[in-house]
N, C-alpha and C positions, 0 to 999 in steps of 0.2 A: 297624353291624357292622364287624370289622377282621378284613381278612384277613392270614394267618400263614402260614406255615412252621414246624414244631418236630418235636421228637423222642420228646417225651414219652410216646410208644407204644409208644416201642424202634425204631421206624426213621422218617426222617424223612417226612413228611405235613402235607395244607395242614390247617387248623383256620380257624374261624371263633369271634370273642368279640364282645362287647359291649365299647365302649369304656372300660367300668372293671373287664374281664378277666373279668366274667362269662358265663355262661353258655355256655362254651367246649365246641365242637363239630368233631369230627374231619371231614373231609370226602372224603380220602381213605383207603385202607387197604394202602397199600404195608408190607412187609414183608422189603424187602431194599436192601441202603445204595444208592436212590437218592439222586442231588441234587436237589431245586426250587428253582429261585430265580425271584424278582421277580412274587409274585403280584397279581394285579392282576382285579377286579371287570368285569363285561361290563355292560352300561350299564342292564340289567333288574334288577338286583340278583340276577338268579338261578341265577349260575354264574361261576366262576371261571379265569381264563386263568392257566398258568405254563408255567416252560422247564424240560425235565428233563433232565438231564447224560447221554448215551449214553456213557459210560467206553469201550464198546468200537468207538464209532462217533467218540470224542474229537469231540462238534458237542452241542446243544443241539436238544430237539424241542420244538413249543409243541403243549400239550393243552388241550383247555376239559374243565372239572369240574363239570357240574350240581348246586347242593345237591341235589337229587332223587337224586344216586347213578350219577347215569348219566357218562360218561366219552368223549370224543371226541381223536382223534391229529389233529390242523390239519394240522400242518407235521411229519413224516416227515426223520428228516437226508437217506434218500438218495430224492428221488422218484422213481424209479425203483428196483426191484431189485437190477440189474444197471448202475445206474450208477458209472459213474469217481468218484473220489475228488473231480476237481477239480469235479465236481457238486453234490457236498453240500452242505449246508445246516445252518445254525448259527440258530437263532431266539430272541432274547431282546426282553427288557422289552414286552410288551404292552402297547396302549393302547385301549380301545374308544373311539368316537367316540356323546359324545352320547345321538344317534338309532338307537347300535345296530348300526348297518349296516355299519361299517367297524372295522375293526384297523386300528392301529398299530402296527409292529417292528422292532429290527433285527435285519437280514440280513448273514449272512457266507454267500458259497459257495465252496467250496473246504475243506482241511484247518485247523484253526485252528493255532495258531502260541503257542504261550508265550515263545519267546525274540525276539521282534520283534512291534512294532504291526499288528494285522491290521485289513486295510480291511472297513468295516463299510457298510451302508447302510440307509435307512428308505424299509421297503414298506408299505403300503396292501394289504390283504387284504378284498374284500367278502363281509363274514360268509352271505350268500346263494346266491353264488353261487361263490366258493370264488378267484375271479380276482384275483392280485394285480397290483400297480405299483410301479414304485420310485418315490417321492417323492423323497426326498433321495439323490444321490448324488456321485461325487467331483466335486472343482468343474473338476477339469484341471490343467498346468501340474505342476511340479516339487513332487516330492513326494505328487502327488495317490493314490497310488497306496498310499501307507499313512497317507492318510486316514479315520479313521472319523468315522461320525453314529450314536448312541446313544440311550436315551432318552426318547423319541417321548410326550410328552403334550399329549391334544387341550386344549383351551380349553373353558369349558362352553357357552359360545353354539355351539362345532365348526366355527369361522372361522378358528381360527389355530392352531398348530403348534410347540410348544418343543421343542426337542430340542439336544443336547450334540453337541459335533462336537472332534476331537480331531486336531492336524496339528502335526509338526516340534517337539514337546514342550509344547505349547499346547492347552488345552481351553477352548470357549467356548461360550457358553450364546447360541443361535440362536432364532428367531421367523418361521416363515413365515406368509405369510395364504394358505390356502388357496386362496380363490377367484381370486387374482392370480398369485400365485409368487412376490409378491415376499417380500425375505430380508433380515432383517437383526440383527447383533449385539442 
């Protein structure tokens, strides 16, 4: 199965097809110009992770989509109610891990920014218990600060880590090993 994004309902929604476009299936039933982008598969095959545009929150939230219908909010832009702006939270590109148990994503906290590079980083989310970590974050030093790391896809053994990292007009394609930390182009 492939998962989608499309319109073809009159407002955009995730779908699922067979890889030669058949047997194309709605998954969700939104009905007013949201955005979804970068859907991506939970490691059971039985639900789907995407980021949804808040226009009036300008951040991205991540939802898991059961085919069974059922629908969960993960990541909330502001976790709290009553939290400051510089709190927010921006969630994109999903990645389940493997075995399940972990997410993959990047993270912006704070307002996002159109007219300049906004620092991004990748968290580790345990699908169980709800506790995230940052994995990748800036490295320091001049510049580090409108560094991002984007991206986030596990390996299928769940030993290693690609992910895209962006600095001083340079994007490059990174490999951590999980179990070390070590890092490299």
């Amino acid at each position: 199965w492939i998962a989608f994004v499309s319109d073809r309902s009159g407002a955009e929604n995730l779908w699922v097809a067979r890889p030669d476009g058949s047997q194309a299936r709605q998954v969700t039933f939104g009905q007013d110009d949201t955005v979804l982008v970068s859907p991506a598969w939970a490691a059971d095959g039985r639900a789907l992770f995407v980021s949804r545009y808040r226009p009036d929150l300008n951040n991205y939230e991540l939802w898991r989509y059961g085919l069974d219908g059922t629908e969960t909010l993960l990541t909330p832009v502001k976790p709290t109610p009553g939290a400051p702006r510089s709190a927010w939270r921006s969630t994109l590109g999903a990645a389940s891990s493997p075995d399940g148990r972990f997410l993959y994503v990047a993270r912006r906290v704070g307002g996002l920014s159109f007219d300049e590079a906004d620092a991004w980083t990748i968290v580790r989310r345990d699908l169980s218990t709800g506790s995230e970590t940052s994995v990748i974050f800036g490295s320091g030093g001049r510049g580090a600060d409108h560094e991002s790391f984007f991206r986030p896809q596990v390996s299928p053994d769940g030993g290693r880590l690609a992910y895209a990292t962006r600095r001083d007009g340079h994007t490059e394609l990174r490999l951590r090993d999980l179990a070390t930390g070590e890092d490299r182009p």
